[in-house]
N, C-alpha and C positions, 0 to 999 in steps of 0.2 A: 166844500173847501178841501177836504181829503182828495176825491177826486182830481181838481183843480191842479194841487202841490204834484199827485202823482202825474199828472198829464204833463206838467213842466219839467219832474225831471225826468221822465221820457225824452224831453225832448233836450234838454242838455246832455243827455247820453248819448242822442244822434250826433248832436251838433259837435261831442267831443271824438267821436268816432273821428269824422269831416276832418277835424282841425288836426286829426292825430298824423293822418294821411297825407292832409295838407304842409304838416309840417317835415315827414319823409320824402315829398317831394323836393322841399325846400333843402335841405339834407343833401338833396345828389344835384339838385340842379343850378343852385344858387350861383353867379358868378363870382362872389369872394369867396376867403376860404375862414371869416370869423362869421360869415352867414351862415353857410353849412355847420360850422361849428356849433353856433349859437340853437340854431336847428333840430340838429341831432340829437343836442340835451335836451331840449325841451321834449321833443318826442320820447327820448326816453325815461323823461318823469312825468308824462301825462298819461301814459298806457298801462300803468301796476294801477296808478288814480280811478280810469275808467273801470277798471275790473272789480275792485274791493269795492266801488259805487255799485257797479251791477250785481255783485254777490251778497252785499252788507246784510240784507235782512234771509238771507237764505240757511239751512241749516249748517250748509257747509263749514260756515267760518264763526257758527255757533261757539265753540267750544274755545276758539280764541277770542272773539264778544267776552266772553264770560272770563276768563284768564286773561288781562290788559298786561296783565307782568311776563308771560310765557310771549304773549304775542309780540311785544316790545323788545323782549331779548332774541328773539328769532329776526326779526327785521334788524337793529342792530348785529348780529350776527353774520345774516348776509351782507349786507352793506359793507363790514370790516374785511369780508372775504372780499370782496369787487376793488375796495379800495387797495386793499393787498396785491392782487390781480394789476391792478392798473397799474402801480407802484414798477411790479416787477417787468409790465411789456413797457412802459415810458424806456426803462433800463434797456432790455434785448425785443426789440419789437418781432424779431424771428416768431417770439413764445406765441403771439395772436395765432397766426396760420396753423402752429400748429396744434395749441388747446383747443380752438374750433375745432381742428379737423378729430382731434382724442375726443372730444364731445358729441359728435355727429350723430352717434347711434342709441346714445342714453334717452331713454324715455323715463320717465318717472309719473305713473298714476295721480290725477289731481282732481279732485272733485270741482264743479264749478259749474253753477247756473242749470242743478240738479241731473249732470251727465258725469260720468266721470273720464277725465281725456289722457293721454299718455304723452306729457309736456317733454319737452327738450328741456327740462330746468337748468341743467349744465352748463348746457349751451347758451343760455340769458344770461346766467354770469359772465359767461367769459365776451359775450357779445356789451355787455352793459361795462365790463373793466376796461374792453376797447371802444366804446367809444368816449370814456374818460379819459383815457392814456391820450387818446387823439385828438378831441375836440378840446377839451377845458384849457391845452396849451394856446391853443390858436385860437380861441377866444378871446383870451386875456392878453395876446400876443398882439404884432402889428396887423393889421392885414393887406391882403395883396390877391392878387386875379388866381383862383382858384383853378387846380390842374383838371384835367378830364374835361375836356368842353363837351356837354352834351349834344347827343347825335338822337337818331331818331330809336334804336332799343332802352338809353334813358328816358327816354320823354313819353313812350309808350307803356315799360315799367310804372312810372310815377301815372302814367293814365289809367293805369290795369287799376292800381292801390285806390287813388281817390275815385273813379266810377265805382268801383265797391264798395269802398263807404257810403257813396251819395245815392246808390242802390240800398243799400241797408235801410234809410227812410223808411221804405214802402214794404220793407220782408214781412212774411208770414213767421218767420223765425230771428226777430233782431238778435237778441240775446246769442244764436248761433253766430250770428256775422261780427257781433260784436267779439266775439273769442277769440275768432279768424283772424280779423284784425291785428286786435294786441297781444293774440300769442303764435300770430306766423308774418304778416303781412311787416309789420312795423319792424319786430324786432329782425327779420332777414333781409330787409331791404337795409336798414342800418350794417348789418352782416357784409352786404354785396359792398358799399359805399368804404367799409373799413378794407377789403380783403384787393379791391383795384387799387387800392394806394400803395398796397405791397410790394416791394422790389420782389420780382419772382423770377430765383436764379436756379439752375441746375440742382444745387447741394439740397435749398431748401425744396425743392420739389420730390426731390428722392424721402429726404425726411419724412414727409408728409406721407406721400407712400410706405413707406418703413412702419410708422405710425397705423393707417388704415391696415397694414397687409398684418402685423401684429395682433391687433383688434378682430381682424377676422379670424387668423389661425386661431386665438382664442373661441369664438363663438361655436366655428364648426368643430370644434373637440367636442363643447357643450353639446351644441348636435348631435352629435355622435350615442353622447351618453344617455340625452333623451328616446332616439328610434331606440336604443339598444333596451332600454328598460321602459319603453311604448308611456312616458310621462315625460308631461310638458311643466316647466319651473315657472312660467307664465302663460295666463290670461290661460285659465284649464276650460273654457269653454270651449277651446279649439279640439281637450279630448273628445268631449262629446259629440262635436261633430264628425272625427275621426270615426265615430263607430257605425255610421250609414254612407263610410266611404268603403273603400275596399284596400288603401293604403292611411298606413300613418305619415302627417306632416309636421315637420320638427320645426319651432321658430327660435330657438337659442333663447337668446336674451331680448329678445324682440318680442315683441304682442304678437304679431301678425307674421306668419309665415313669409308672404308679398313682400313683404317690408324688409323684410333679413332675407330673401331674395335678390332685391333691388340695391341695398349695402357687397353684397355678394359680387354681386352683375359688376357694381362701377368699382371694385377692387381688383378684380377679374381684368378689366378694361387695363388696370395703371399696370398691370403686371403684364402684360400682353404688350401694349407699346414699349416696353421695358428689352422683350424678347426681342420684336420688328424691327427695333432700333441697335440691337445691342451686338459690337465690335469684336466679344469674346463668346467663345463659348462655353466658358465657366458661369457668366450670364448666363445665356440661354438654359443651360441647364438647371438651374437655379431658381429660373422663372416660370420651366417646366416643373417643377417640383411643387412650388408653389400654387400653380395652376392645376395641378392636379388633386391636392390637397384642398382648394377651394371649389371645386368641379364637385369632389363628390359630397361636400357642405351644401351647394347649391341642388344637388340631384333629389335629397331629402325633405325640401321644402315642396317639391311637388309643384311648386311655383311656372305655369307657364308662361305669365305675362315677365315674372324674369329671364327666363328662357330666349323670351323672343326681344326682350331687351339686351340681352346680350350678345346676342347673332345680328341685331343691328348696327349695336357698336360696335363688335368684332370687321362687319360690312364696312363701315366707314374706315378705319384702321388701315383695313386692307386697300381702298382706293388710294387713300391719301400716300398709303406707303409704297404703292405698286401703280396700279391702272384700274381709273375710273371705271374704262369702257370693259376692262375683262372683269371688273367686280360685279358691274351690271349686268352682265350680262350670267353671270355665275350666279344670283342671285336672281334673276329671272329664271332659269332650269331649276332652281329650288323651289321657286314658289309657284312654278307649275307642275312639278312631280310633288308637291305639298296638296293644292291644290285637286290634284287628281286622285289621290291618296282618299282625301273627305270626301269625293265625289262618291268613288268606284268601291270604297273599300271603308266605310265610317266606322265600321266595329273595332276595326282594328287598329284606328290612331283614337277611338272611343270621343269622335266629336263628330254626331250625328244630327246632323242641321237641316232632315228632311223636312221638317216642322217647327212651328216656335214652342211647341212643348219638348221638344226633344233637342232644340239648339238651345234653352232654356238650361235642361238637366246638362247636356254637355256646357256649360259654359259657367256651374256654378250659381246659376240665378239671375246673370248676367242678360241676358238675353229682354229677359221680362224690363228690366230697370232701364236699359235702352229705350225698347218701347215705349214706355211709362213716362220718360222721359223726351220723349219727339210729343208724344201726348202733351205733356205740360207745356213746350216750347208751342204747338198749334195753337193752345190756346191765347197765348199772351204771349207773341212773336216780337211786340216790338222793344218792349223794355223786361220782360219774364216775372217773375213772381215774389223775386228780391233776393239781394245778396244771402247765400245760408240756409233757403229754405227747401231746397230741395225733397230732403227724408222730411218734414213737417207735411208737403204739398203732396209728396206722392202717396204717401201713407192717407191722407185724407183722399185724394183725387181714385184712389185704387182700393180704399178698403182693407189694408193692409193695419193688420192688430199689432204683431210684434213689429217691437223698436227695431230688431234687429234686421228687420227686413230690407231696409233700406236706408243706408246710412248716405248715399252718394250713390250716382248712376254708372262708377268705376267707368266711366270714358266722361272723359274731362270737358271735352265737346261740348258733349250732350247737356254735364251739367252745368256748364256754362252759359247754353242755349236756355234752358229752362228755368235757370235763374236770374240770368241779365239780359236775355233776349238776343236781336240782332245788334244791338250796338254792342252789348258784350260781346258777343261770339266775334264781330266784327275787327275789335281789337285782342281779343284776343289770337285770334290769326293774324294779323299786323303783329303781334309781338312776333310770333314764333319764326313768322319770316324774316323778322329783322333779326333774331338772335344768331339763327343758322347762318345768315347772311356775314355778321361779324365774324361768327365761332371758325366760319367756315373760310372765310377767305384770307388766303396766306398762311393756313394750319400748316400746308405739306413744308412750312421752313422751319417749322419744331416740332419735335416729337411729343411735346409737353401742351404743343396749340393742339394738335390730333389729338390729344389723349382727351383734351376738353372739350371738343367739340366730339368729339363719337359716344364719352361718356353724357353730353347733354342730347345727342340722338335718343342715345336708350332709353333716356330719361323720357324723354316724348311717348317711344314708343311704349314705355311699361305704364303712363297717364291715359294711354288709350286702351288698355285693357284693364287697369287698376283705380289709382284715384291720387292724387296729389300733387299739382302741378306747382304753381306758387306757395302752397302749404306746407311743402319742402322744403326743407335748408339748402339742399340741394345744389336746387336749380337756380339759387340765391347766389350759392358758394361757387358754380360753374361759370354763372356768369360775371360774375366779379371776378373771379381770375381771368377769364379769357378778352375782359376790358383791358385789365393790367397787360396783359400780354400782346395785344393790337394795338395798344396806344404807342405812340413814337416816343421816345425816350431821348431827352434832350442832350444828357452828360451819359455818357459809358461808367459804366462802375467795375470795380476792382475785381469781382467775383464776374465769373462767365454769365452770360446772362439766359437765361433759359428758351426764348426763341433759337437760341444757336446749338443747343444739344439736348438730349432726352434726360 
C-alpha cells in the first residue's frame, strides 16, 4: 500500500510538471486575452504547489514542518510583498521592465530536493507581481482577440517547455527536471509573455540600461576588492580552486565567475550600441568610460566563454551598424590568425589541443563532459536519457565520484542531445533559428533591435562554451523584448518609440 500511494504520487508529480507547461503554453498562445490571462494564474499557482510537493518530506523544509507559525508568516509576508508590487505596476507599468531588469543578477542560495541552487528569488516576485498587475485585470475584465498572434519562435518556445516536461516522464533525474521547470522554464516564459506586451520606447530603454550599467559598476568595484585582497564574498570553493590555477578569478556577487562574466558581456553590449549610435561626443566619451571600467571587471573573471561572447556581440553590432560583408570578413582574419595561433603556438595562448588529455586541461574539464556527452547521446539517440539528467547519467555512465564533476556538459548542444535526443536537439535548433531570424530581421532600423539581437548572439555563443540556455532569464528577457519590438504597432504613441532611436 506505501508503495502503491508513493508510485501515485510520482506520478501526479509528472503529470503536474505536464500541465504546468501545458498551461505556459496556454499563456502565450491562447487566442483571447482572458485565456492567457486565466492561464498565466494558474501556472503561477501550480508551480510553488509542485515544489513544496516534491520537497515536503525532505530535510530541507524540516524546520518550517516543525514552525507552522514562522512558515505561515513568511508565505504571508511574501504574498503582501507581490500584492504591494502588483498594486504599484497596475499604477506605473514602466516599474515591471525595470524591477525585472534591477533583479536579473540576484541569486539567493536555496536548498531543494537535497542540492542546494542559487534561485533568482527577486526575480519570482517581481515576475509573480507582474503577472497579477496583468492578468487578474483581463480576467475579470471583457474579453477580446488577444495581441501577438503567434508565429513559429512562439510555438517552438511553448514546444521546447512542454517536450521537457513530457521528457521528464522517463529522466534518470526527475526531481532535477522538475526544479528546471518551476524555477526557470515556467516562471521566464511567464517573464517573456509580460515584457512583449511592453510599449518599448527610447526613454525606457536607456532606463533600463542606466539600471543594468549601475548594477555593474557596482559589482566590478566588488571585484576589484576581491583580486586585491585574493577572497571571494561568495560560493569560496572557487578559492580553492584558484589555488591549482596560476591566476585568481573574481565572481563579485555572483557564485560563478561565467555568470558575472556573461552580466558583464550583455552590459558591455548596451553601452557599446549606445557609442555606434550616439550623435555627440559627450556620449561617446562617456560610453568609453564606462566601457572601460567594465572591461577591466570583465578581465578579472578569467572568463573566456564571456570573452568570446562578447566579440560575438561586439561582430554583430558592427555589421548591423556598418557592413555585413567587411565584418565578415574581419572576423574571418581573426579567426584564422586565432586559429593559427593554437596550431603553431599552443603554449602561448595556453590552449593546447594536441590531445584530449591536454584539450581537456586547456578547456577546464570541458573537453572530457563533451565526450561523455556524444557518449550518452550514441547511446540513446532518439529520445536521450530525460529531461535533467545529464550530471546523474554521466557520472554513472563515466565513473565519476565527485558531484562536482559534472553538473552539465557546458555546451548546451550536447546536453540537449544527451538528454532529449534527436527530437530535442532537433528543436532546439528550430528554436535558435527562428529567434535569430526574428531578432535579426529589420534590427539595422534600431539601435535598441541590434542591441537585442547581438546581445541574444552572445548569449548563444557563451551556452556553447558554458551552460544555460532557457535556464536563463536572459534569453527569456531578450526575447520578449525583441517580440515587442518586430511586432507592428497599430496606434503611434506619445513617447518616441524605440525602433526609431537608440
Amino acid at each position: 500500500m506505501i508503495l502503491a500511494a508513493t508510485d501515485l504520487a510520482d506520478v501526479v508529480y509528472r503529470l503536474g510538471v505536464v500541465a504546468a507547461a501545458l498551461l505556459v503554453g496556454v499563456a502565450l498562445l491562447a487566442p483571447s486575452v482572458r485565456g492567457r490571462a486565466i492561464a498565466a494564474l494558474l501556472a503561477l499557482a501550480l508551480t510553488p504547489i509542485l515544489l513544496v510537493a516534491d520537497i515536503w518530506d525532505s530535510p530541507q523544509i524540516a524546520s518550517l514542518r516543525d514552525r507552522p507559525a514562522i512558515a505561515a508568516g513568511a508565505v504571508l509576508g511574501a504574498l503582501a510583498a507581490v500584492a504591494v508590487l502588483a498594486l504599484l505596476m497596475r499604477r506605473w507599468p514602466a516599474l515591471l521592465p525595470l524591477l525585472a531588469v534591477a533583479a536579473l543578477p540576484f541569486r539567493i542560495p536555496i536548498s531543494a530536493g537535497g542540492d542546494t541552487s542559487n534561485l533568482l528569488v527577486p526575480l519570482y516576485l517581481v515576475i509573480a507581481a507582474g503577472v497579477l498587475a496583468h492578468a487578474v485585470p483581463r480576467a475579470r475584465g471583457p474579453d477580446d482577440d488577444a495581441p501577438f498572434r503567434p508565429r513559429a519562435l512562439e510555438w517552438l518556445l511553448v514546444g521546447s517547455v512542454v517536450l521537457y516536461a513530457l521528457q521528464a516522464a522517463y529522466s534518470d533525474d526527475f526531481a532535477k527536471a522538475l526544479q528546471n521547470v518551476v524555477f526557470f522554464y515556467v516562471p521566464f516564459a511567464l517573464l517573456l509573455g509580460l515584457l512583449r506586451e511592453i510599449r518599448w520606447t527610447r526613454r525606457l530603454a536607456l532606463q533600463c540600461l542606466g539600471v543594468l550599467l549601475a548594477l555593474a559598476a557596482v559589482f566590478v568595484c566588488v571585484g576589484f576588492v576581491e583580486y586585491w585582497r585574493k577572497e571571494l564574498l561568495l560560493n569560496p570553493d572557487l578559492v580553492a580552486a584558484s589555488q591549482y590555477q596560476s591566476y585568481f578569478r573574481v565572481n563579485s556577487l555572483f557564485f560563478d565567475p561565467n555568470v558575472y562574466g556573461r552580466f558583464l558581456a550583455t552590459v558591455m553590449l548596451g553601452v557599446a550600441t549606445v557609442v555606434l549610435w550616439a550623435r555627440s561626443s559627450r556620449d561617446v566619451l562617456l560610453g568609453a568610460l564606462a566601457l572601460a571600467l567594465l572591461w577591466a571587471g570583465l578581465v578579472l573573471t578569467f572568463s573566456q566563454s564571456s570573452f568570446a561572447a562578447l566579440l560575438a556581440g561586439l561582430a554583430v553590432l558592427a555589421a548591423l551598424r556598418w557592413s555585413v560583408r567587411w565584418t565578415a570578413a574581419a572576423v574571418a582574419v581573426a579567426a584564422a590568425i586565432g586559429l593559427a595561433l593554437v596550431l603553431l603556438a599552443p603554449d602561448a595562448v595556453r590552449l593546447d589541443i594536441s590531445s584530449q588529455r591536454a584539450a581537456d586541461k586547456a578547456t577546464s574539464g570541458r573537453a572530457d563532459l563533451v565526450v561523455g556527452g556524444v557518449d550518452l547521446f550514441r547511446d540513446r539517440p532518439v529520445l536521450g536519457y530525460g529531461s535533467g539528467s545529464f550530471a546523474t547519467v554521466f557520472r554513472e555512465e563515466e565513473g565519476v565520484s565527485s558531484e562536482r564533476a559534472a553538473t552539465a556538459s557546458h555546451t548546451i548542444p550536447v546536453t540537449v542531445a544527451a538528454e532529449q535526443g534527436v527530437v530535442g536537439l532537433a528543436v532546439y535548433l528550430a528554436l535558435l533559428v527562428a529567434a535569430l531570424v526574428r531578432l535579426l530581421r529589420g534590427a539595422r532600423s534600431s539601435p535598441l533591435r541590434a542591441y537585442v539581437a547581438a546581445a541574444f548572439v552572445a548569449l548563444i555563443v557563451h551556452t556553447m562554451l558554458y551552460a544555460a540556455f532557457l535556464e536563463d532569464p536572459l534569453s527569456w528577457a531578450l526575447l520578449g523584448v525583441g517580440m515587442a519590438l518586430a511586432a507592428p504597432r497599430p496606434t503611434p504613441a506619445t513617447d518616441e518609440p524605440a525602433p526609431a532611436s537608440a
